[in-house]
Backbone as JSON Lines, residues from 0, in Angstrom:
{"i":0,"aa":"X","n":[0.83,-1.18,0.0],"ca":[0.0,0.0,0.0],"c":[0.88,1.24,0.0]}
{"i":1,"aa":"X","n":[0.21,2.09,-0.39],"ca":[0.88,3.69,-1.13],"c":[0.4,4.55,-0.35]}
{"i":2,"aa":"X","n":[0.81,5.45,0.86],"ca":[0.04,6.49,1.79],"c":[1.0,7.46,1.89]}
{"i":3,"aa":"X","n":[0.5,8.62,1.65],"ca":[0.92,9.84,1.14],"c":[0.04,10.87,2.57]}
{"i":4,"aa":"X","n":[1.38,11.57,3.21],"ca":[1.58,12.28,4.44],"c":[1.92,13.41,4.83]}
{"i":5,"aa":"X","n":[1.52,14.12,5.41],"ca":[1.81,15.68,5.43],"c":[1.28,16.15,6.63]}
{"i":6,"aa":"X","n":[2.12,16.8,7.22],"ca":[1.8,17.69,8.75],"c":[2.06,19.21,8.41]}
{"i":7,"aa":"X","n":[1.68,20.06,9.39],"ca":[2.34,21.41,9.49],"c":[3.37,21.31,11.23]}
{"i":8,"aa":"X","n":[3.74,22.22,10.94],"ca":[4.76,21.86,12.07],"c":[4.47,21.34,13.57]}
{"i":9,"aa":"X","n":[3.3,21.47,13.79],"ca":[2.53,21.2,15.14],"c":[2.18,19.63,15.22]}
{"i":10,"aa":"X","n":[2.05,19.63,13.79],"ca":[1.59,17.68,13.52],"c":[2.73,17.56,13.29]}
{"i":11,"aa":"X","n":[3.96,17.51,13.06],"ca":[5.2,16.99,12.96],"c":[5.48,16.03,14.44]}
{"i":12,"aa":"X","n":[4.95,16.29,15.09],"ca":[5.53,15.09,16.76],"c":[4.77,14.07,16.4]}
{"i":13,"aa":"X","n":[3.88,13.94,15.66],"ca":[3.02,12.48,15.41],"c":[3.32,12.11,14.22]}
{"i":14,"aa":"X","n":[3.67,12.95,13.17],"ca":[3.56,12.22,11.53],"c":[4.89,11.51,11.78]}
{"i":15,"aa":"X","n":[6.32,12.33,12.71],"ca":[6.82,11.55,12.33],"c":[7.16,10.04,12.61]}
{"i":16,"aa":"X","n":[6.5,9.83,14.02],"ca":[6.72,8.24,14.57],"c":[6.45,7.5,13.97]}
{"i":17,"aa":"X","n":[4.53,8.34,13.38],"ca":[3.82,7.31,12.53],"c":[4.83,6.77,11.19]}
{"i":18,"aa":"X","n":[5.35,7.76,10.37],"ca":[6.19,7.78,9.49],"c":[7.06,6.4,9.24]}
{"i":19,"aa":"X","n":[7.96,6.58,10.65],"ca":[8.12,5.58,10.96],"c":[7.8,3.96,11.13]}
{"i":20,"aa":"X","n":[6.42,4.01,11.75],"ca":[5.92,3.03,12.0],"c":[5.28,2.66,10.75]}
{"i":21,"aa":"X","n":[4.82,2.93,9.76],"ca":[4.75,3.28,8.35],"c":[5.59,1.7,7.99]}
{"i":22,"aa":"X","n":[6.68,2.81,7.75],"ca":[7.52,2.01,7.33],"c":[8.03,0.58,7.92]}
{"i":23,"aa":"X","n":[8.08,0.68,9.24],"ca":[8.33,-0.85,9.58],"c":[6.76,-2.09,9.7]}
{"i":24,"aa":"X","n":[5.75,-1.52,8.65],"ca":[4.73,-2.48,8.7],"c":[4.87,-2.56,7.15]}
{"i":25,"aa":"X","n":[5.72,-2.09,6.09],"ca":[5.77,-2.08,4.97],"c":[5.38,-1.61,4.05]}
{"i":26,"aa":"X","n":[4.76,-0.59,4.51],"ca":[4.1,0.23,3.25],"c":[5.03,1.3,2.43]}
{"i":27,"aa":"X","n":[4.52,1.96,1.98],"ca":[5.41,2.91,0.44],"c":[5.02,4.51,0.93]}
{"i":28,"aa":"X","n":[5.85,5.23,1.23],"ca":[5.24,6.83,1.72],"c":[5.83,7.21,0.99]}
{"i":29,"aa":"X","n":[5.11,8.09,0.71],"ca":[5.21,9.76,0.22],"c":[5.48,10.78,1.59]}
{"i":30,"aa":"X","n":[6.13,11.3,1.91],"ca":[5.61,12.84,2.49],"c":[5.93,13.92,1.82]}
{"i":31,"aa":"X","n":[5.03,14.68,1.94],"ca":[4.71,15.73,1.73],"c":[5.42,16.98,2.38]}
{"i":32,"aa":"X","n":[5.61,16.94,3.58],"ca":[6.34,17.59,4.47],"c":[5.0,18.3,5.54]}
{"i":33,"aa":"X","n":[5.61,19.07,6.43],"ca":[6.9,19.61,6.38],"c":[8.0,18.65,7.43]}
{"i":34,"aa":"X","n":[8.82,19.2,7.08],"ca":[10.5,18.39,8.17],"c":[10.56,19.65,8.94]}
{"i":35,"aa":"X","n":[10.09,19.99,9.3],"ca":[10.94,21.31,10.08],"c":[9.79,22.04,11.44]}
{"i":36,"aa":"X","n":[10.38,22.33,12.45],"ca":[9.43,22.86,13.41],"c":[9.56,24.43,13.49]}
{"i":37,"aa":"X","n":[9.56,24.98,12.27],"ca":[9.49,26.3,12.15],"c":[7.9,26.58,11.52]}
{"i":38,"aa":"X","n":[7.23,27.58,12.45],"ca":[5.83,27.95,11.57],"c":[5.81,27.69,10.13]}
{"i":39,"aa":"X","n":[4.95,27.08,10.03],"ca":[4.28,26.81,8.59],"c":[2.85,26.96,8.56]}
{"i":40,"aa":"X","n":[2.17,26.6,7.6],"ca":[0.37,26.42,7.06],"c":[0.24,25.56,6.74]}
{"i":41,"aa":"X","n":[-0.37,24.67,7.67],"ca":[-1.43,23.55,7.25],"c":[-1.87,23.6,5.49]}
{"i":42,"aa":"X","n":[-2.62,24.06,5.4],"ca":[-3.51,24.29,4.21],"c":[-2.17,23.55,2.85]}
{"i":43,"aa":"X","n":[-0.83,24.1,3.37],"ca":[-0.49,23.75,2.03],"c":[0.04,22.26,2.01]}
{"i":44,"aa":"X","n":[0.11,21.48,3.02],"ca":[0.5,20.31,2.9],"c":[-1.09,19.43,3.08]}
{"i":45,"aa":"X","n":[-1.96,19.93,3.36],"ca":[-3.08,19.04,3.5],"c":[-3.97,19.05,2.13]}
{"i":46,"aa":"X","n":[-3.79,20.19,1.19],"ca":[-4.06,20.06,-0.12],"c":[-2.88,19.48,-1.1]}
{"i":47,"aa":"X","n":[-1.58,18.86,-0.48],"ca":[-0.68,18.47,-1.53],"c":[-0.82,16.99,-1.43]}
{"i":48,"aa":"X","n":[-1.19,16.38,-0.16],"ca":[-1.27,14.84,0.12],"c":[-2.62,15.04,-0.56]}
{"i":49,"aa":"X","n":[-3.82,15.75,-0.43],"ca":[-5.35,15.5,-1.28],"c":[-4.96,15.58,-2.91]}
{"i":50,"aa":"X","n":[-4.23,16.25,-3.63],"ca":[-4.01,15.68,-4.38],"c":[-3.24,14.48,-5.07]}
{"i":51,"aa":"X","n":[-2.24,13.82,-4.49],"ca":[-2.35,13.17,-4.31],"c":[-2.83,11.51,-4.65]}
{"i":52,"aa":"X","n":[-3.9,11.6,-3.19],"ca":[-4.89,10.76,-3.64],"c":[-6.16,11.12,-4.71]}
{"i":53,"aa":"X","n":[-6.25,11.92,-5.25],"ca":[-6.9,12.25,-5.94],"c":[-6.86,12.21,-7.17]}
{"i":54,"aa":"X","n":[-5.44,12.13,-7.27],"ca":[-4.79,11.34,-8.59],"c":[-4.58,10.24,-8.66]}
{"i":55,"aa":"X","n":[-5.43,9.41,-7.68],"ca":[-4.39,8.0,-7.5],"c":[-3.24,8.01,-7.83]}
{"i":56,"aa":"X","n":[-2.4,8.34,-6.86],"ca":[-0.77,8.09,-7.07],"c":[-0.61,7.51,-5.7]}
{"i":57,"aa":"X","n":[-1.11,7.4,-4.99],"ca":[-1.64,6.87,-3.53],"c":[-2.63,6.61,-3.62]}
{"i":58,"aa":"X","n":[-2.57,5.13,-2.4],"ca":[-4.19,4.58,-1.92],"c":[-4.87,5.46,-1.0]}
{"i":59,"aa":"X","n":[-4.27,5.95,0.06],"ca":[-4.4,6.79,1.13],"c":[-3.93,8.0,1.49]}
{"i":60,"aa":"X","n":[-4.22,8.88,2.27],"ca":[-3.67,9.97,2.58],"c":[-3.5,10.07,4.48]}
{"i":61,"aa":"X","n":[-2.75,10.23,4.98],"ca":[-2.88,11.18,6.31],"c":[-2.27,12.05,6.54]}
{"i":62,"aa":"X","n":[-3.2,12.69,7.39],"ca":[-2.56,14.01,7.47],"c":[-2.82,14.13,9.07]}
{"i":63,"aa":"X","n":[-1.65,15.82,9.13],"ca":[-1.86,15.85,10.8],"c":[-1.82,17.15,11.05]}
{"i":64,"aa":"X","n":[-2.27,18.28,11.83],"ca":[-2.16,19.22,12.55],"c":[-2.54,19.18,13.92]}
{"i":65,"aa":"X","n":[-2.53,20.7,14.41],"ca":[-3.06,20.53,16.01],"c":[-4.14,19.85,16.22]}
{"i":66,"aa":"X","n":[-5.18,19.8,15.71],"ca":[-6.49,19.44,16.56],"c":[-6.78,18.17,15.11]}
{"i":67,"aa":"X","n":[-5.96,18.62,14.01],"ca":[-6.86,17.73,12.71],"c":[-7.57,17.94,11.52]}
{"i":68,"aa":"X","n":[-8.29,19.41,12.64],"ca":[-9.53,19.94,11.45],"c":[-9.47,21.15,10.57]}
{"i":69,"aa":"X","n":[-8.21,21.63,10.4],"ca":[-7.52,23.05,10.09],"c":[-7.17,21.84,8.2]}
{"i":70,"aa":"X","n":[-6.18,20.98,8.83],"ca":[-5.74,20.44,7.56],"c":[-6.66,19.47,6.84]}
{"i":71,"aa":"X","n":[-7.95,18.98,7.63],"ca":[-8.29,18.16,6.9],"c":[-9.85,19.68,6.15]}
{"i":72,"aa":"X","n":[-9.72,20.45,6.53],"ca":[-10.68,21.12,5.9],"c":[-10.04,21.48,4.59]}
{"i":73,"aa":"X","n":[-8.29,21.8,4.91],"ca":[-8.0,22.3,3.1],"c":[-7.9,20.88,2.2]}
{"i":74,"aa":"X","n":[-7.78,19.75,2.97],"ca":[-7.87,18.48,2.1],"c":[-8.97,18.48,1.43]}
{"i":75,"aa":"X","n":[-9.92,18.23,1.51],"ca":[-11.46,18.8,1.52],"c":[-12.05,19.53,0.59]}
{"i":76,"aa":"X","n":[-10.9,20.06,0.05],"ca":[-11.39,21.34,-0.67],"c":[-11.21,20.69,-2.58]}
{"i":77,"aa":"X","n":[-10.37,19.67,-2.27],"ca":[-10.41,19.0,-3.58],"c":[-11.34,18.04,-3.85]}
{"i":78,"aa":"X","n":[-11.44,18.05,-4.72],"ca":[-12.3,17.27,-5.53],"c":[-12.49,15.6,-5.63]}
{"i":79,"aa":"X","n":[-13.09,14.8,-5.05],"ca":[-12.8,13.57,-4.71],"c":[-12.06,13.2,-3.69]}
{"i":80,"aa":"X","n":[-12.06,14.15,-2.63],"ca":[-11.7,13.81,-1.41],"c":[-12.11,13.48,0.11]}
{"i":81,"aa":"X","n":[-12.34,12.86,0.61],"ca":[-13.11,12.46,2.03],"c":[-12.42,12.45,2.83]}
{"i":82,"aa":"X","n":[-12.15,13.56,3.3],"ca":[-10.9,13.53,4.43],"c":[-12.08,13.7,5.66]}
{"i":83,"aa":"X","n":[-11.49,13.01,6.85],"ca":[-11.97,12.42,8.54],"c":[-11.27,13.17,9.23]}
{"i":84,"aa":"X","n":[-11.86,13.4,10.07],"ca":[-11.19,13.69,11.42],"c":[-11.39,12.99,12.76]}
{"i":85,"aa":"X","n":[-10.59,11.91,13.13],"ca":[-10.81,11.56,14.25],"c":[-9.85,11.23,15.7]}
{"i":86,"aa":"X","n":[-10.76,11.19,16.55],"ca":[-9.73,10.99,17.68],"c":[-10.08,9.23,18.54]}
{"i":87,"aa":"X","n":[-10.67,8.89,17.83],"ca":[-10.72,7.4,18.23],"c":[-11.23,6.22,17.06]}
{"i":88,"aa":"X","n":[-10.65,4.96,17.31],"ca":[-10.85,3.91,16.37],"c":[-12.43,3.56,15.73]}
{"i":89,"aa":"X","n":[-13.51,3.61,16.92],"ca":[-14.61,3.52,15.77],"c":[-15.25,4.6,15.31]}
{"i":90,"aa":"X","n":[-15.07,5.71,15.19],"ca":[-15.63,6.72,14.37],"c":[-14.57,6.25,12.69]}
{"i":91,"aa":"X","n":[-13.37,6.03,12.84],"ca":[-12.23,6.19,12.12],"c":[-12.73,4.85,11.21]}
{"i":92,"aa":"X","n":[-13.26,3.89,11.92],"ca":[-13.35,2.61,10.95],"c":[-15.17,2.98,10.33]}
{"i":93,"aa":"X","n":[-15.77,3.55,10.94],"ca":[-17.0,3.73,10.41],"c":[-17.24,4.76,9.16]}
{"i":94,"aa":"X","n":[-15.9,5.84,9.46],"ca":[-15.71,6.47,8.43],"c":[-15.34,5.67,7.05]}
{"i":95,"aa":"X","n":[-14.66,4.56,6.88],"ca":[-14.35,4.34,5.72],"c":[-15.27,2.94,5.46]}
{"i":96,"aa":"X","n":[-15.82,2.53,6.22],"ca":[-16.79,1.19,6.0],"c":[-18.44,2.41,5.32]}
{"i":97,"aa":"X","n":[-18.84,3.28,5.78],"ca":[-19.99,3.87,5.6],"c":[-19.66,5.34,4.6]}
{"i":98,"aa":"X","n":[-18.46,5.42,4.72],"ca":[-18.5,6.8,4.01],"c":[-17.43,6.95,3.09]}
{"i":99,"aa":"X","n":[-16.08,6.13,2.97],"ca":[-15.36,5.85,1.8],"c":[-14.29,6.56,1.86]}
{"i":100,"aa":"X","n":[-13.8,6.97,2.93],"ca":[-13.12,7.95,3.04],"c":[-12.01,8.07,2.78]}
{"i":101,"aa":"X","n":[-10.95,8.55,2.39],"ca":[-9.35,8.61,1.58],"c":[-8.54,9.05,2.19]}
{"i":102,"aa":"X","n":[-8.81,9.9,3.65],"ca":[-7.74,10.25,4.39],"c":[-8.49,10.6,5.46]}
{"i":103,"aa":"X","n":[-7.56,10.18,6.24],"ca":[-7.4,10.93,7.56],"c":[-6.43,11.47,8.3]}
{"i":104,"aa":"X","n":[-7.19,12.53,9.02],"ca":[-6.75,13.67,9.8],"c":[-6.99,13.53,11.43]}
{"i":105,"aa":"X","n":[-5.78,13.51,12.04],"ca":[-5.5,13.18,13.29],"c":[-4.5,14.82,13.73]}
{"i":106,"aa":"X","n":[-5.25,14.99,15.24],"ca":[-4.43,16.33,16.0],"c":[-3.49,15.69,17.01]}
{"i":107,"aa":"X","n":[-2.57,16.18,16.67],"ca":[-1.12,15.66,17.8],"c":[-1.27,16.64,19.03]}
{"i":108,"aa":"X","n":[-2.41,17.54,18.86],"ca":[-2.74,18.11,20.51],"c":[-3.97,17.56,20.9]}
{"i":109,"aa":"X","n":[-4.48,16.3,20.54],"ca":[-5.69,15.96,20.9],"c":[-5.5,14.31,21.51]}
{"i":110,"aa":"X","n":[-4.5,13.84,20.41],"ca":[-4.49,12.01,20.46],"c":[-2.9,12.12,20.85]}
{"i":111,"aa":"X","n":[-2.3,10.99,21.34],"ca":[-1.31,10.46,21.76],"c":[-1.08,9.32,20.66]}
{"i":112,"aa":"X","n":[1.01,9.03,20.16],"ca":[0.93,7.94,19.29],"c":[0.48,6.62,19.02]}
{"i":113,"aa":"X","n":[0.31,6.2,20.42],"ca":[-0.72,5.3,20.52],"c":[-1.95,4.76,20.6]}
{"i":114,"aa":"X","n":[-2.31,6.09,20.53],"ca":[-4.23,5.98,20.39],"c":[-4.11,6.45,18.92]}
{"i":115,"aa":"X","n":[-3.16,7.0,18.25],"ca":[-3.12,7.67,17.06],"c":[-2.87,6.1,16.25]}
{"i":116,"aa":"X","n":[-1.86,5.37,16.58],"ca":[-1.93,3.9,16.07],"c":[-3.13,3.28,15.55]}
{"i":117,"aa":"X","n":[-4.05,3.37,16.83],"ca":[-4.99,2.47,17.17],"c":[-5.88,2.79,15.83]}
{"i":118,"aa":"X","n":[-6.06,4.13,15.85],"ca":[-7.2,5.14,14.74],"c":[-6.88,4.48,13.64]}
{"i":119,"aa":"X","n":[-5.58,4.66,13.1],"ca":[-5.17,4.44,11.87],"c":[-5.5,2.96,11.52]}
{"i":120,"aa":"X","n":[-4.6,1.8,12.09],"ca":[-5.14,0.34,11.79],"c":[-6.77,0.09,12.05]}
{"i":121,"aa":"X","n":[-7.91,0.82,12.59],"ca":[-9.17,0.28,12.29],"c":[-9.24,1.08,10.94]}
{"i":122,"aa":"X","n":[-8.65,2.2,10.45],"ca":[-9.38,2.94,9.49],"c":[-8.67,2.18,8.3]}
{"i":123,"aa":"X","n":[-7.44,1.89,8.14],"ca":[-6.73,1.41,6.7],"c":[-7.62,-0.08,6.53]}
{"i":124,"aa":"X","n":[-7.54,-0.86,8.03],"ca":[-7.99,-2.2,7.74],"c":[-9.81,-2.24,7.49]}
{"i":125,"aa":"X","n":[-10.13,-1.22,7.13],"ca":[-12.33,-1.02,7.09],"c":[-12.06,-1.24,5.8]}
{"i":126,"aa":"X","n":[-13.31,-1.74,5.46],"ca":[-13.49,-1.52,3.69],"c":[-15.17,-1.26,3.59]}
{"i":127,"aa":"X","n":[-14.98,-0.2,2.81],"ca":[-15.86,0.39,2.45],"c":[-17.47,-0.73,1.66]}
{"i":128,"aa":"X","n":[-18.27,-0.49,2.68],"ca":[-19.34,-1.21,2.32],"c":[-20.31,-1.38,1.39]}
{"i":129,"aa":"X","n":[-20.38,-0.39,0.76],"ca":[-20.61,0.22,-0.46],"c":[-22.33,0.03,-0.39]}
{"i":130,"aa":"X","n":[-23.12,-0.22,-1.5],"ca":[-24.61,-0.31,-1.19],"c":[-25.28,0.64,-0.62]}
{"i":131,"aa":"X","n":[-26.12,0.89,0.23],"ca":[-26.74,2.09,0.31],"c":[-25.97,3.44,0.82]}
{"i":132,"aa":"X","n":[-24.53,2.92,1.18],"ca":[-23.46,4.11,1.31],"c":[-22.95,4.78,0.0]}
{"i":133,"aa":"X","n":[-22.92,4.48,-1.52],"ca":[-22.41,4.09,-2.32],"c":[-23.45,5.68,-2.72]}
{"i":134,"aa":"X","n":[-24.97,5.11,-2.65],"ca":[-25.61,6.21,-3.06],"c":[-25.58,7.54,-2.44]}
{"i":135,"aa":"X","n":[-25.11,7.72,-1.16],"ca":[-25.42,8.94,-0.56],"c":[-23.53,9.61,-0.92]}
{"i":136,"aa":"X","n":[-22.9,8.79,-1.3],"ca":[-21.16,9.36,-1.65],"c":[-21.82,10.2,-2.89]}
{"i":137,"aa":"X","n":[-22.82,9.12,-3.94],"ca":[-22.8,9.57,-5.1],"c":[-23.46,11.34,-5.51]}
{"i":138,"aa":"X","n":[-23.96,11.6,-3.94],"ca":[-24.92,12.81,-3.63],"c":[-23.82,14.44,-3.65]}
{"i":139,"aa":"X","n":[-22.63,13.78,-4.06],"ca":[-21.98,14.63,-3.51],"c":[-20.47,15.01,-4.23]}
C-alpha cells in the first residue's frame, strides 16, 4: 500500500513516529512535508497529500495538525476527497466502511501515538461497504 503524508509543524511530533511506524509495517510513503518545526500552514500540505490521492498516485492519505480539522478542511477542498477527522478507532473505521473515506486527519494536541496507532489500523484495515453508502457518496 501507497500512503501519502503531510503535517504542518505542530503535527510533525506524530507524523513523524507514525512515518516511521509506516515504514516498519511495509508500506510505500510519500511525504509531503513539512520536516521542520518552524511555523508553517497547514492548508499547504493538507491540499498536496489530497491531491495526491486524488490522482491516485496513492491509496491513502494522512494528514496531521493541532487538533486535525484546520488540515483536513483544506484536504477537503479538492475534488474527490473524504478527508476524517478523528480521535478514536470507531468513528475512524465507520468512516471508511460507511462513508469511503481517503484520508485521515489526526491532531497531535488531541491524540497520543498510541491511540493515534490504534485510529489508523481500524481505518486502513475497514473496507468500504458500499450499497446504500455508495448512493449517498454519489450525492456529492
Amino acid at each position: 500500500m501507497k500512503i501519502a503524508i503531510g503535517s504542518d509543524h505542530v503535527g510533525l511530533v506524530l507524523k513523524e513516529p507514525i512515518k516511521k511506524w509506516f515504514y516498519e509495517l511495509g508500506y510505500e510513503i510519500i511525504d509531503v512535508g513539512t520536516n521542520k518545526l518552524e511555523r508553517t500552514d497547514y492548508p499547504l500540505f493538507g491540499k498536496e497529500v489530497a491531491k495526491l490521492v486524488a490522482n491516485k498516485e496513492v491509496d491513502l492519505g494522512v494528514i496531521f495538525c493541532g487538533t486535525g480539522v484546520g488540515i483536513s478542511l483544506a484536504a477537503n477542498k479538492i475534488k474527490g476527497i473524504r478527508a476524517v477527522v478523528c480521535s478514536e478507532p470507531y468513528s475512524a473505521k465507520l468512516s471508511k466502511e460507511h462513508n469511503n473515506t481517503n484520508i485521515l486527519s489526526l491532531g497531535s494536541r488531541v491524540i497520543g501515538l498510541e491511540l493515534a496507532k490504534m485510529i489508523i489500523n481500524e481505518w486502513i484495515n475497514a473496507n468500504f461497504e458500499g450499497g446504500r453508502h455508495q448512493k449517498r457518496i454519489d450525492m456529492y
